[in-house]
mmCIF file of the N, C-alpha and C atoms, coordinates in Angstrom:
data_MODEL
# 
_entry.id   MODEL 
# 
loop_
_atom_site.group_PDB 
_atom_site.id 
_atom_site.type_symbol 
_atom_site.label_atom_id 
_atom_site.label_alt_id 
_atom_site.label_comp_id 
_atom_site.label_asym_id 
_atom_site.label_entity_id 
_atom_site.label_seq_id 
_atom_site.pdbx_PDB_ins_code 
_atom_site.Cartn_x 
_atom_site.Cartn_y 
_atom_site.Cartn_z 
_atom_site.occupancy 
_atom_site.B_iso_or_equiv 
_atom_site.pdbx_formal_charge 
_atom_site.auth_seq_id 
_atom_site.auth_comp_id 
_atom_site.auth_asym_id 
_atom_site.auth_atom_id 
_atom_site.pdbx_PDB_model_num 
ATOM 1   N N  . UNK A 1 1  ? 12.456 4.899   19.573  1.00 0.00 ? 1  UNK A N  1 
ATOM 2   C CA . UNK A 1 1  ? 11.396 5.876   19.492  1.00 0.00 ? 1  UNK A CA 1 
ATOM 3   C C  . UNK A 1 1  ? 11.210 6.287   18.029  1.00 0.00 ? 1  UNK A C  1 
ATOM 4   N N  . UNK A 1 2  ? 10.244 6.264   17.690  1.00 0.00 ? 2  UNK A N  1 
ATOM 5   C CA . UNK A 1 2  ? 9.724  6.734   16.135  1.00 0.00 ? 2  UNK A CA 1 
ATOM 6   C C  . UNK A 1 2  ? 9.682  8.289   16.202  1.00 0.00 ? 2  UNK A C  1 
ATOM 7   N N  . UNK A 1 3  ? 9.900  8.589   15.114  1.00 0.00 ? 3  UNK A N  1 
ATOM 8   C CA . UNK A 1 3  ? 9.609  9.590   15.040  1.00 0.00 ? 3  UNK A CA 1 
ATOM 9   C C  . UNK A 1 3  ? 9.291  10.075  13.105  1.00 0.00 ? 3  UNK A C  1 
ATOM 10  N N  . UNK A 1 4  ? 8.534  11.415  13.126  1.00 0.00 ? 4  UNK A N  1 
ATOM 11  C CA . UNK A 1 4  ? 8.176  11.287  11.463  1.00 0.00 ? 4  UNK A CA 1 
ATOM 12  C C  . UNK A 1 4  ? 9.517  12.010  10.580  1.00 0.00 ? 4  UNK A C  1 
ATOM 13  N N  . UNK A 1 5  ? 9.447  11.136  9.223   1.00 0.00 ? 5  UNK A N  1 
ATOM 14  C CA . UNK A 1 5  ? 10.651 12.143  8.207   1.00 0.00 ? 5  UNK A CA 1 
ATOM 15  C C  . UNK A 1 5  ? 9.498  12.388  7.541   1.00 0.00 ? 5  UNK A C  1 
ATOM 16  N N  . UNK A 1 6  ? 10.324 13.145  6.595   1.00 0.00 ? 6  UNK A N  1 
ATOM 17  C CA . UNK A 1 6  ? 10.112 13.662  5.308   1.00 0.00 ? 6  UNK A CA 1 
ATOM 18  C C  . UNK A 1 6  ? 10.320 12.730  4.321   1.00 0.00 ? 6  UNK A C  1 
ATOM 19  N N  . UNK A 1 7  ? 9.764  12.664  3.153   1.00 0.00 ? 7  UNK A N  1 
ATOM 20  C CA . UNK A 1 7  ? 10.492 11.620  2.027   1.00 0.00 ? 7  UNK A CA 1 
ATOM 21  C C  . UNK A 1 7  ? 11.619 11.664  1.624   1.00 0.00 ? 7  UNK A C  1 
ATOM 22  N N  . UNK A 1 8  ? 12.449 12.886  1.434   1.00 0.00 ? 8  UNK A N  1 
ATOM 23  C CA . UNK A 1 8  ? 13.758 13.303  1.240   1.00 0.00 ? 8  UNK A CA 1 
ATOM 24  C C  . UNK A 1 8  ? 14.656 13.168  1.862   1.00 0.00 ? 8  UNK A C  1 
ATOM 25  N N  . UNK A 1 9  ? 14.283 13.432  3.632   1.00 0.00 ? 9  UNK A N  1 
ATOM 26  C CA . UNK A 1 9  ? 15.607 12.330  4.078   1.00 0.00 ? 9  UNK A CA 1 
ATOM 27  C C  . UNK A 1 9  ? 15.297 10.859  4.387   1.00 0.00 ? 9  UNK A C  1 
ATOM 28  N N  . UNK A 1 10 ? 13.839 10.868  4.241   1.00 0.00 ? 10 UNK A N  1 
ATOM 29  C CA . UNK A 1 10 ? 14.103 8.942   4.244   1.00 0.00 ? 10 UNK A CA 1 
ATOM 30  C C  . UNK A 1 10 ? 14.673 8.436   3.200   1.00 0.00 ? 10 UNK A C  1 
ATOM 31  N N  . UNK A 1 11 ? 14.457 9.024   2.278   1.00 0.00 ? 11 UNK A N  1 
ATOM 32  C CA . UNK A 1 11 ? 15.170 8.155   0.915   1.00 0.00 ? 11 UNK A CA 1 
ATOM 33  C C  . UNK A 1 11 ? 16.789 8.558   1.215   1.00 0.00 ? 11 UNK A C  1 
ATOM 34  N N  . UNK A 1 12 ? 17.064 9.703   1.438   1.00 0.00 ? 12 UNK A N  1 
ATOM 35  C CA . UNK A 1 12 ? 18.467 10.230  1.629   1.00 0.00 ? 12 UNK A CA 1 
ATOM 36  C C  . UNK A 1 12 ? 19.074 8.946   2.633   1.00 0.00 ? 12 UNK A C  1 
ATOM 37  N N  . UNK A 1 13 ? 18.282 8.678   3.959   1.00 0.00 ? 13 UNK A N  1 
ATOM 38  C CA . UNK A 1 13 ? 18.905 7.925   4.745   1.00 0.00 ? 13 UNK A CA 1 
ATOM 39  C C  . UNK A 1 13 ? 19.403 6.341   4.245   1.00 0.00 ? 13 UNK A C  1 
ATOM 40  N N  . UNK A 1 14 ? 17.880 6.030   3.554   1.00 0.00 ? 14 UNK A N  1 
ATOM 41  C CA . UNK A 1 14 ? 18.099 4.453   2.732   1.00 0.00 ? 14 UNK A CA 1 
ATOM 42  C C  . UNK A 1 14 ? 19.392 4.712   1.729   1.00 0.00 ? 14 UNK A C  1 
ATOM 43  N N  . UNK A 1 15 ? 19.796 5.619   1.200   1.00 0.00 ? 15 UNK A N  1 
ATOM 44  C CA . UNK A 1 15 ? 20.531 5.602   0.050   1.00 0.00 ? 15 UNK A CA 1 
ATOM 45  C C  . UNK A 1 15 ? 21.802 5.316   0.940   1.00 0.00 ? 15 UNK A C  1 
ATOM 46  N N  . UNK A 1 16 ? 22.018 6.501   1.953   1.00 0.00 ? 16 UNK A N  1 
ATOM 47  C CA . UNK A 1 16 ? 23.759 6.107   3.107   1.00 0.00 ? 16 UNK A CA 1 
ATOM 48  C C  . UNK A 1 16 ? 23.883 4.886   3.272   1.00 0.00 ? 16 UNK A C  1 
ATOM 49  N N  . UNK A 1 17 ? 22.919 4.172   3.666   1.00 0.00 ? 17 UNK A N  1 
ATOM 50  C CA . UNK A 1 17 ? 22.916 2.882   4.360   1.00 0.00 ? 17 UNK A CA 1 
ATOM 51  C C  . UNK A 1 17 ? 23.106 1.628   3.112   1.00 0.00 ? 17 UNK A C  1 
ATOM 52  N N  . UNK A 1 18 ? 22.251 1.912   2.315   1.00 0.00 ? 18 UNK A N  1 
ATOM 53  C CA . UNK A 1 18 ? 22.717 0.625   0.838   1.00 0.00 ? 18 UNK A CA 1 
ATOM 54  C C  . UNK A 1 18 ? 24.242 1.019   0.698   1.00 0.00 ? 18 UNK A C  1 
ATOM 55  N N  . UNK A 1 19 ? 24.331 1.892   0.313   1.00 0.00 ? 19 UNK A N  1 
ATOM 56  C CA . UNK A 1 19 ? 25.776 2.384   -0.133  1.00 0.00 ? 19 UNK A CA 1 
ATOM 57  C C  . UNK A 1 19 ? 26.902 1.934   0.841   1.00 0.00 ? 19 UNK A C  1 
ATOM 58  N N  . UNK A 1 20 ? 26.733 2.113   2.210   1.00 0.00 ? 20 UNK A N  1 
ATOM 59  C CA . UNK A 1 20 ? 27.535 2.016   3.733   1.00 0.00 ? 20 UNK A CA 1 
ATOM 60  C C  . UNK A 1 20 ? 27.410 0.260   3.291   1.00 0.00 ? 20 UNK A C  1 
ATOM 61  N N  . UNK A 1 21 ? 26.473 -0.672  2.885   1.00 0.00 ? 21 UNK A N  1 
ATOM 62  C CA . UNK A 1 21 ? 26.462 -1.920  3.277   1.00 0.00 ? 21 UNK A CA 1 
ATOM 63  C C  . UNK A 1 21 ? 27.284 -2.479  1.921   1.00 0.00 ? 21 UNK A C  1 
ATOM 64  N N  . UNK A 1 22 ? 27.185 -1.611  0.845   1.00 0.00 ? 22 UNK A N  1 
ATOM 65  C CA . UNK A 1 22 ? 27.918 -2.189  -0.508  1.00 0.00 ? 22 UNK A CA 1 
ATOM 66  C C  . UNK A 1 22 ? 29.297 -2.077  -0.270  1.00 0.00 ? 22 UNK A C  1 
ATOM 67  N N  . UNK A 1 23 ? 29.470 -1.256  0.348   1.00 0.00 ? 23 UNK A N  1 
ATOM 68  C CA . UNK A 1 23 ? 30.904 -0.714  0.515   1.00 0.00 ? 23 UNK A CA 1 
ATOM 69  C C  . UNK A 1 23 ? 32.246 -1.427  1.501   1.00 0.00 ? 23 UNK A C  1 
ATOM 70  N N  . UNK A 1 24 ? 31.181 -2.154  2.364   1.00 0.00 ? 24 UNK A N  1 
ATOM 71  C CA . UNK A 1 24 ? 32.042 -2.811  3.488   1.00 0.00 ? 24 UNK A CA 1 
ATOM 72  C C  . UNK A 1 24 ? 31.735 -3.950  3.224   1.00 0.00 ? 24 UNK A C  1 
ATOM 73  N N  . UNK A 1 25 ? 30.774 -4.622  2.439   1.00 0.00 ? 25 UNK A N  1 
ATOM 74  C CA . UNK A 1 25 ? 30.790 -6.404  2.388   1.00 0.00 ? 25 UNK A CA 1 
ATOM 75  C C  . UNK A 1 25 ? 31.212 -6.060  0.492   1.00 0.00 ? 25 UNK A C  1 
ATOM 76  N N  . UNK A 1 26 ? 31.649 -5.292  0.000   1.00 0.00 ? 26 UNK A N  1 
ATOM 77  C CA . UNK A 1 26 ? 32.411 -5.208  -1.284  1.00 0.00 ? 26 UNK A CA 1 
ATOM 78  C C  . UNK A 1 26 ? 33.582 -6.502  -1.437  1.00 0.00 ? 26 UNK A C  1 
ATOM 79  N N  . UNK A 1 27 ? 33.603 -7.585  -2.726  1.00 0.00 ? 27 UNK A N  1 
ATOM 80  C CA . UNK A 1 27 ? 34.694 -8.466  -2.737  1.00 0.00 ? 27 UNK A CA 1 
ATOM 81  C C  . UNK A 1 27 ? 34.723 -8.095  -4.098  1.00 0.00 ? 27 UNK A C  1 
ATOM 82  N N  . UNK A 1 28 ? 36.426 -7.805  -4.337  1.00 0.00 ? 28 UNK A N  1 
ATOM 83  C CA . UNK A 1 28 ? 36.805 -7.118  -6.060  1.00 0.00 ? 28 UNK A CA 1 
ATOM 84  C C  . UNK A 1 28 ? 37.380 -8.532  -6.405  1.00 0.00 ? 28 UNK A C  1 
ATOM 85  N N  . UNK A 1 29 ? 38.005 -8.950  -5.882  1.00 0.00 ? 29 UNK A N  1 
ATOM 86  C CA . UNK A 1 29 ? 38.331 -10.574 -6.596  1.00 0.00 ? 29 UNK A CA 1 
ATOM 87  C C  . UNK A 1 29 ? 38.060 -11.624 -5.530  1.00 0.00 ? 29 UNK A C  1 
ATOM 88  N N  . UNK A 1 30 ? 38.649 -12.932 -6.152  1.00 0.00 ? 30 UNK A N  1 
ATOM 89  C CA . UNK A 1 30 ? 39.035 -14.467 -5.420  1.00 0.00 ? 30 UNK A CA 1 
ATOM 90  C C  . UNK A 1 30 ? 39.701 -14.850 -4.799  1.00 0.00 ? 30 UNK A C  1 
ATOM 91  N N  . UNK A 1 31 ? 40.544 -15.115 -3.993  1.00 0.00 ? 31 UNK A N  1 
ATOM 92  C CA . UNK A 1 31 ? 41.758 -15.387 -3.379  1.00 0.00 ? 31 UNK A CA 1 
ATOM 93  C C  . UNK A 1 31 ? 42.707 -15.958 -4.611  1.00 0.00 ? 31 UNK A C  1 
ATOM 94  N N  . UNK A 1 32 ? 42.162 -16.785 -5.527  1.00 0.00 ? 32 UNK A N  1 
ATOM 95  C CA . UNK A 1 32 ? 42.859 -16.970 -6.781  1.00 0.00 ? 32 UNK A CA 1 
ATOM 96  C C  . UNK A 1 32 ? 43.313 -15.883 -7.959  1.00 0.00 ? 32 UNK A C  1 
ATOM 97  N N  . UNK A 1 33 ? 42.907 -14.387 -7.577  1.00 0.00 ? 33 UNK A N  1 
ATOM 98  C CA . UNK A 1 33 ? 42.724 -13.745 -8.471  1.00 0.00 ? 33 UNK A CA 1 
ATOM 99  C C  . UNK A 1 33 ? 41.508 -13.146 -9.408  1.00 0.00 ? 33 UNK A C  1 
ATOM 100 N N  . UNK A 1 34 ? 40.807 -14.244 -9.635  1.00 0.00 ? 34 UNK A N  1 
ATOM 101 C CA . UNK A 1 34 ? 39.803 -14.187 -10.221 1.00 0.00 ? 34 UNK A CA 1 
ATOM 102 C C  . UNK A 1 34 ? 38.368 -13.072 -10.090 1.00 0.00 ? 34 UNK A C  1 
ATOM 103 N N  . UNK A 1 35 ? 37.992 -11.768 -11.030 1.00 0.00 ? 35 UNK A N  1 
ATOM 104 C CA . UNK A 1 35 ? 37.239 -11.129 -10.746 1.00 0.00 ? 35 UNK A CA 1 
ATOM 105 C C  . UNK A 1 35 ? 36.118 -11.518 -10.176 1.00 0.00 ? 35 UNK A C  1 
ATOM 106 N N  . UNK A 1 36 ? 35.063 -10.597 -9.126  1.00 0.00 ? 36 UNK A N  1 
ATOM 107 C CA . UNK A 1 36 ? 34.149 -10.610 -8.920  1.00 0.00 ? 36 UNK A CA 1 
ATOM 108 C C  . UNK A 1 36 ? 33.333 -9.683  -8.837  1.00 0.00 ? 36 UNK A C  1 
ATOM 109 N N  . UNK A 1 37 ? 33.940 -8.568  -8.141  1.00 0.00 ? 37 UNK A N  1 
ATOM 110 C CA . UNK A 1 37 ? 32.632 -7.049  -8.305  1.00 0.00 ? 37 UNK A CA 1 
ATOM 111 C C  . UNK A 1 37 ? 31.476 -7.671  -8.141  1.00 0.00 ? 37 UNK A C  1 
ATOM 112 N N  . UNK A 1 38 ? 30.810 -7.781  -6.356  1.00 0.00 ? 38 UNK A N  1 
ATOM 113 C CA . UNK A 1 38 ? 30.069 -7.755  -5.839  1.00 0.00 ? 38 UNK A CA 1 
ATOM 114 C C  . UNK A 1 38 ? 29.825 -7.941  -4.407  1.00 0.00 ? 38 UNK A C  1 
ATOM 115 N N  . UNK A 1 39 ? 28.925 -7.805  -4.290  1.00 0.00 ? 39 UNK A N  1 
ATOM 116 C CA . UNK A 1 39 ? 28.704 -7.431  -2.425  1.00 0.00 ? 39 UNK A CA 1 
ATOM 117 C C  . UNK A 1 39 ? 27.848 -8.368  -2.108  1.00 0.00 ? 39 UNK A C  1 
ATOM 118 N N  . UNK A 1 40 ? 28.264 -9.094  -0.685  1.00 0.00 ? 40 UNK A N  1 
ATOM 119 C CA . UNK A 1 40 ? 27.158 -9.958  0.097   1.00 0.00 ? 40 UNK A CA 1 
ATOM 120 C C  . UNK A 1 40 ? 26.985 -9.395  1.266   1.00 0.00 ? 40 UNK A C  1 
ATOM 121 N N  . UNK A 1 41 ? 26.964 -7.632  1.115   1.00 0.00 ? 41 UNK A N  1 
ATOM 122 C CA . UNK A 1 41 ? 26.634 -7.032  2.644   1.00 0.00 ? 41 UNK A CA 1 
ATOM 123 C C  . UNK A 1 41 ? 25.171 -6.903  2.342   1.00 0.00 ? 41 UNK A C  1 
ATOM 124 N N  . UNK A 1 42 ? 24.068 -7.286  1.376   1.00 0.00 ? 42 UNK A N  1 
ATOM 125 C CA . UNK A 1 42 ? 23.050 -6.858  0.829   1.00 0.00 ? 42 UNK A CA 1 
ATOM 126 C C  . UNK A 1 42 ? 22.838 -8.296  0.381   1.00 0.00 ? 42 UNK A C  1 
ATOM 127 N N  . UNK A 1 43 ? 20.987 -8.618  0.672   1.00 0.00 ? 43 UNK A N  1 
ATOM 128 C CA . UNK A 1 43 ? 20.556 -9.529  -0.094  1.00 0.00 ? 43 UNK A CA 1 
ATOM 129 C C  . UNK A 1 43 ? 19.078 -8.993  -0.031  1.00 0.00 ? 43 UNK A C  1 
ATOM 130 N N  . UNK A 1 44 ? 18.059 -9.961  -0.951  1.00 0.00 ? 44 UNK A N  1 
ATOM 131 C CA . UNK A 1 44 ? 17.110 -9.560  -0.752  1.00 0.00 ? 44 UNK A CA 1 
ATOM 132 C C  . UNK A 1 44 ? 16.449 -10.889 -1.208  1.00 0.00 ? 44 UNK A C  1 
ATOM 133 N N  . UNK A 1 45 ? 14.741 -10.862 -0.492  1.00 0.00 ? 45 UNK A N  1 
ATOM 134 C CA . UNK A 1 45 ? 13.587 -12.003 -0.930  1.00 0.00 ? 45 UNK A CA 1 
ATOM 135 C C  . UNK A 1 45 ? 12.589 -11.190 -0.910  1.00 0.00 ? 45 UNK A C  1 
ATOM 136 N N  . UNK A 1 46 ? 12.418 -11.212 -2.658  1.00 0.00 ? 46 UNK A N  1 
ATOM 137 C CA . UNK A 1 46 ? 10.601 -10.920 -2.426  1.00 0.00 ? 46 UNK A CA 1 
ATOM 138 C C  . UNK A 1 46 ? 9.273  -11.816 -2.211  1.00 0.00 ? 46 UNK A C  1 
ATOM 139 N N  . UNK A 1 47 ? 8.336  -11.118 -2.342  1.00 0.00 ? 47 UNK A N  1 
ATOM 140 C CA . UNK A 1 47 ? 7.269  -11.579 -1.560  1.00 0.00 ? 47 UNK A CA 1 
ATOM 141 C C  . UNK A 1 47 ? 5.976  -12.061 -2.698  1.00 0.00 ? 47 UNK A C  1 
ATOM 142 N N  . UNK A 1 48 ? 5.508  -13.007 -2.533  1.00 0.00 ? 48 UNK A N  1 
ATOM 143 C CA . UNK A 1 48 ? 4.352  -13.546 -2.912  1.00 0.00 ? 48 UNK A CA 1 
ATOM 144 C C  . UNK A 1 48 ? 3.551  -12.860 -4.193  1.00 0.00 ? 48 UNK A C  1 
ATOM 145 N N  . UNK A 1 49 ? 3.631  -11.345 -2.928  1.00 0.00 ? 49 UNK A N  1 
ATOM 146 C CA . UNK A 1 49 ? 2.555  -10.474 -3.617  1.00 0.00 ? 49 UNK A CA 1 
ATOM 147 C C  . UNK A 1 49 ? 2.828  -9.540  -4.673  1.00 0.00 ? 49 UNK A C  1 
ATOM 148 N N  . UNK A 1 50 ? 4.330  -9.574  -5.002  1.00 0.00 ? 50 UNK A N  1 
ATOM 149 C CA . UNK A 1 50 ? 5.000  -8.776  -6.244  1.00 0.00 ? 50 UNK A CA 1 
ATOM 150 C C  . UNK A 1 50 ? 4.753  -9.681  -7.365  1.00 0.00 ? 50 UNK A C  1 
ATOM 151 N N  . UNK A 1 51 ? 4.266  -8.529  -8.691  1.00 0.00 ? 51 UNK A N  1 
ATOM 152 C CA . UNK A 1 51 ? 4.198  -9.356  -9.818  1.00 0.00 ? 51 UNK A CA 1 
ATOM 153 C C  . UNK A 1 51 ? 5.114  -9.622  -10.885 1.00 0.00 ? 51 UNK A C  1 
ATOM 154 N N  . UNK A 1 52 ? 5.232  -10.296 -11.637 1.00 0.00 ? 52 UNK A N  1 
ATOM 155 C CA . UNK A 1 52 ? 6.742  -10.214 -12.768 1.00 0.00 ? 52 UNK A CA 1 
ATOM 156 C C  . UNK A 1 52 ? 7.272  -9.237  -12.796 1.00 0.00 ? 52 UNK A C  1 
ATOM 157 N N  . UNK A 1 53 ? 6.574  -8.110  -13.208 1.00 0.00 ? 53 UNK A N  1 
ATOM 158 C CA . UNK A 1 53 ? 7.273  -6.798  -13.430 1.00 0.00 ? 53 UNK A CA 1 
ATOM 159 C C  . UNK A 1 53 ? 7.790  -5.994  -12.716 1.00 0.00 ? 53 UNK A C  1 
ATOM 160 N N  . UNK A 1 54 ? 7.616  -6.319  -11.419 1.00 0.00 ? 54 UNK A N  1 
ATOM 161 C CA . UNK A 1 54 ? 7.870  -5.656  -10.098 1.00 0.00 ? 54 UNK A CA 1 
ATOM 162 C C  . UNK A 1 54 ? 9.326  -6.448  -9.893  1.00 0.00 ? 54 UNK A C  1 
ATOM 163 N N  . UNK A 1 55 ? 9.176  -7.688  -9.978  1.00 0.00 ? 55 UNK A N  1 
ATOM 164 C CA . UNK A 1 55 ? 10.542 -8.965  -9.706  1.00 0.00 ? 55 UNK A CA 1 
ATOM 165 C C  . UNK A 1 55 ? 11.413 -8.220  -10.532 1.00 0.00 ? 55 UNK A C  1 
ATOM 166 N N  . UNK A 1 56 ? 11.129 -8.313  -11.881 1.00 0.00 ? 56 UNK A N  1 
ATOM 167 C CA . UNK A 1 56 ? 12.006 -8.006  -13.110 1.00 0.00 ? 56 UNK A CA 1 
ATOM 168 C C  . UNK A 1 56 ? 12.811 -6.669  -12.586 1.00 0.00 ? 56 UNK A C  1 
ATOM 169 N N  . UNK A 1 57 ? 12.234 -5.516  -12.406 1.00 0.00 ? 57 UNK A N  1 
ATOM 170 C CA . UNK A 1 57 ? 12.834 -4.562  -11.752 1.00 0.00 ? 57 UNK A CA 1 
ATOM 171 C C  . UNK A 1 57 ? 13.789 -4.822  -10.780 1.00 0.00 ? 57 UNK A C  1 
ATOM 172 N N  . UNK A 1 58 ? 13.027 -5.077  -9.775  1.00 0.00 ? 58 UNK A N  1 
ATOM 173 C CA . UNK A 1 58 ? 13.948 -5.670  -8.344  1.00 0.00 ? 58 UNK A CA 1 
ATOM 174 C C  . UNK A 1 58 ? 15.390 -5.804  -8.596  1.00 0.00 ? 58 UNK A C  1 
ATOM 175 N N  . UNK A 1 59 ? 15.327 -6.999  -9.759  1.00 0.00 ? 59 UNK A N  1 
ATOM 176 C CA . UNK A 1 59 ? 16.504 -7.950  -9.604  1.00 0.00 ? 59 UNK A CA 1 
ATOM 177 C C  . UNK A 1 59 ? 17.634 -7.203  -10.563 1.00 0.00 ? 59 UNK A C  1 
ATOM 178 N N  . UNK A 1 60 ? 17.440 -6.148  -11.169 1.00 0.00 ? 60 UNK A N  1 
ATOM 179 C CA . UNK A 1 60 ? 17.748 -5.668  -12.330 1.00 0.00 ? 60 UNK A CA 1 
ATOM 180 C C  . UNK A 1 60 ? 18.435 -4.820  -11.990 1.00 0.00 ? 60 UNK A C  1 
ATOM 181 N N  . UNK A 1 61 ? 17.936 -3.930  -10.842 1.00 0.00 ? 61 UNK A N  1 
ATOM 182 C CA . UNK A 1 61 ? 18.434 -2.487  -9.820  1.00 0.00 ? 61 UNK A CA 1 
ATOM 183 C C  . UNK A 1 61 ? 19.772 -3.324  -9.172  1.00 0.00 ? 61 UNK A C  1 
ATOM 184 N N  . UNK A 1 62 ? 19.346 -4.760  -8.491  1.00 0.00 ? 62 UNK A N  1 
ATOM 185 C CA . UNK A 1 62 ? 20.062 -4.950  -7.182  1.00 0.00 ? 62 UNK A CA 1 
ATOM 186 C C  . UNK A 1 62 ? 21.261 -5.377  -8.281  1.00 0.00 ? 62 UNK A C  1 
ATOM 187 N N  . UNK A 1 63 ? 20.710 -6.211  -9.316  1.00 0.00 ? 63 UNK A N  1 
ATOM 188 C CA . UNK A 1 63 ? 22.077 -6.806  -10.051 1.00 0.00 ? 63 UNK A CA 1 
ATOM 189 C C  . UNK A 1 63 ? 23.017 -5.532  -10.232 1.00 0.00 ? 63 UNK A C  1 
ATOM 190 N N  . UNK A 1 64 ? 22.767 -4.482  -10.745 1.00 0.00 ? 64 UNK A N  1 
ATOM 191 C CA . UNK A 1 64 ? 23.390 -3.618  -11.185 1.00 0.00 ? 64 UNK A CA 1 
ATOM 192 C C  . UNK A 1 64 ? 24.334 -2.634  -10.049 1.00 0.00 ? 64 UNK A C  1 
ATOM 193 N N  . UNK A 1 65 ? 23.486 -2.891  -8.133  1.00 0.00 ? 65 UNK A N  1 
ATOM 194 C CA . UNK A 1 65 ? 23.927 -2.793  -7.492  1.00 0.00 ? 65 UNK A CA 1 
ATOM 195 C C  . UNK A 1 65 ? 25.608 -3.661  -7.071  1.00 0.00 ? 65 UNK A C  1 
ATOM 196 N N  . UNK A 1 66 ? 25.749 -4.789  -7.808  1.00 0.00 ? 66 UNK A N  1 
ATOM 197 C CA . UNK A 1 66 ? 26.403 -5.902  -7.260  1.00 0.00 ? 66 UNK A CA 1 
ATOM 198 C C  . UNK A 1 66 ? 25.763 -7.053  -6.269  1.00 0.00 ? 66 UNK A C  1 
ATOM 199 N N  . UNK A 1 67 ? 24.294 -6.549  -6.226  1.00 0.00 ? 67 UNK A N  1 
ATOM 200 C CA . UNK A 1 67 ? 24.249 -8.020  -5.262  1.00 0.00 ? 67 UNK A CA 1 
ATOM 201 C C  . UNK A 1 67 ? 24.236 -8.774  -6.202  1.00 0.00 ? 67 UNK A C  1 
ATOM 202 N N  . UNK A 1 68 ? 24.549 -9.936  -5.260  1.00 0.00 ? 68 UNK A N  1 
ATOM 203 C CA . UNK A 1 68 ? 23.867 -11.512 -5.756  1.00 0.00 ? 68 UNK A CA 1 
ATOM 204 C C  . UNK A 1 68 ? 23.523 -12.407 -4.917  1.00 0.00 ? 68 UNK A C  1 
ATOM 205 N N  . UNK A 1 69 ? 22.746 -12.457 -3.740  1.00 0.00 ? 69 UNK A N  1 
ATOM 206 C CA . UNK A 1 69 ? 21.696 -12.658 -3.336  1.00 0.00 ? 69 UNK A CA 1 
ATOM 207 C C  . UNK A 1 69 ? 20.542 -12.346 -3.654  1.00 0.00 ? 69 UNK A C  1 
ATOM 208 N N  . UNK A 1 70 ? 19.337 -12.729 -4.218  1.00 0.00 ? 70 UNK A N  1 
ATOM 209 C CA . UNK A 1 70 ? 18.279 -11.956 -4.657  1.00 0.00 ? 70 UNK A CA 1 
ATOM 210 C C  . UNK A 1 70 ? 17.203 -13.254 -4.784  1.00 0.00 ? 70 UNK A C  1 
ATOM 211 N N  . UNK A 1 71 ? 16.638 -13.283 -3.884  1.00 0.00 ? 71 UNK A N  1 
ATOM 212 C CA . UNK A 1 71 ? 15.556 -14.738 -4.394  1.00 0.00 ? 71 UNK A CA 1 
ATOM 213 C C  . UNK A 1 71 ? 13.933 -14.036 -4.902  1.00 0.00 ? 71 UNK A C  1 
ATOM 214 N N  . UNK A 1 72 ? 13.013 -14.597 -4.833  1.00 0.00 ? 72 UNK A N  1 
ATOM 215 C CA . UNK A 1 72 ? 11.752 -14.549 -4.720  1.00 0.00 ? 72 UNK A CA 1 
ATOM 216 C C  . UNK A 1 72 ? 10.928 -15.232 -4.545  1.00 0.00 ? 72 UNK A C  1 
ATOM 217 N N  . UNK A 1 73 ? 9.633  -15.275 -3.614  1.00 0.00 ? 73 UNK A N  1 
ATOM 218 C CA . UNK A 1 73 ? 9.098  -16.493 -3.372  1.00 0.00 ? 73 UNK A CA 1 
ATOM 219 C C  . UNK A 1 73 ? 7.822  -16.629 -4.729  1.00 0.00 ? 73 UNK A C  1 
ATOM 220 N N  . UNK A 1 74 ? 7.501  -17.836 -4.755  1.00 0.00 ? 74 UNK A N  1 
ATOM 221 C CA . UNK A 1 74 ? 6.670  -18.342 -5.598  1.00 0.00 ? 74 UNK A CA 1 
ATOM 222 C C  . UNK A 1 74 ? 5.742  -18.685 -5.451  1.00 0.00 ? 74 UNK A C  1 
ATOM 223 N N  . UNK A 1 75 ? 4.425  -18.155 -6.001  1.00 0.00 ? 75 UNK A N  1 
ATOM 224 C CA . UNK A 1 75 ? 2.837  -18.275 -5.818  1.00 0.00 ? 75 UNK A CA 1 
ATOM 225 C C  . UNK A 1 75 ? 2.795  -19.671 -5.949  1.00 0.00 ? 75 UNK A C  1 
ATOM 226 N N  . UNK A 1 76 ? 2.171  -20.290 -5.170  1.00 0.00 ? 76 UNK A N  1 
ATOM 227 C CA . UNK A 1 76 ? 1.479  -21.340 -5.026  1.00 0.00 ? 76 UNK A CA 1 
ATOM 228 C C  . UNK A 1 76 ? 0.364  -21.504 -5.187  1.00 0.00 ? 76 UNK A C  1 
# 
């Protein structure tokens, strides 16, 4: 059932939930040791209709998030 928010707890809610998904697919190293600091509980694909500067952002936030999944599709 839908129902309406506010912008403040929708963003409040998106923020628990990125955070809840970084937190539990979190890998700090390799089985060898070897660092990693990053999360594959999070990925993302953008869309067609985003332009460079929109991508550039995107990938910039999520990198800094730890993902590394992050594609984008390509105008044809």
């Amino acid at each position: 059932m839908w129902r309406e928010l506010g912008l403040d707890e929708a963003m409040d809610m998106i923020a628990d939930r990125v955070i809840a998904s970084r937190v539990s697919g979190w890998q700090h190293e390799t089985e060898q040791g070897g660092k990693l600091n990053r999360t594959m509980g999070i990925g993302s694909l953008g869309g067609a209709t985003l332009d460079n500067e929109e991508n550039y952002l995107i990938k910039k936030l999520f990198s800094a998030l730890g993902i590394v999944q992050i594609e984008n599709q390509a105008r044809i």
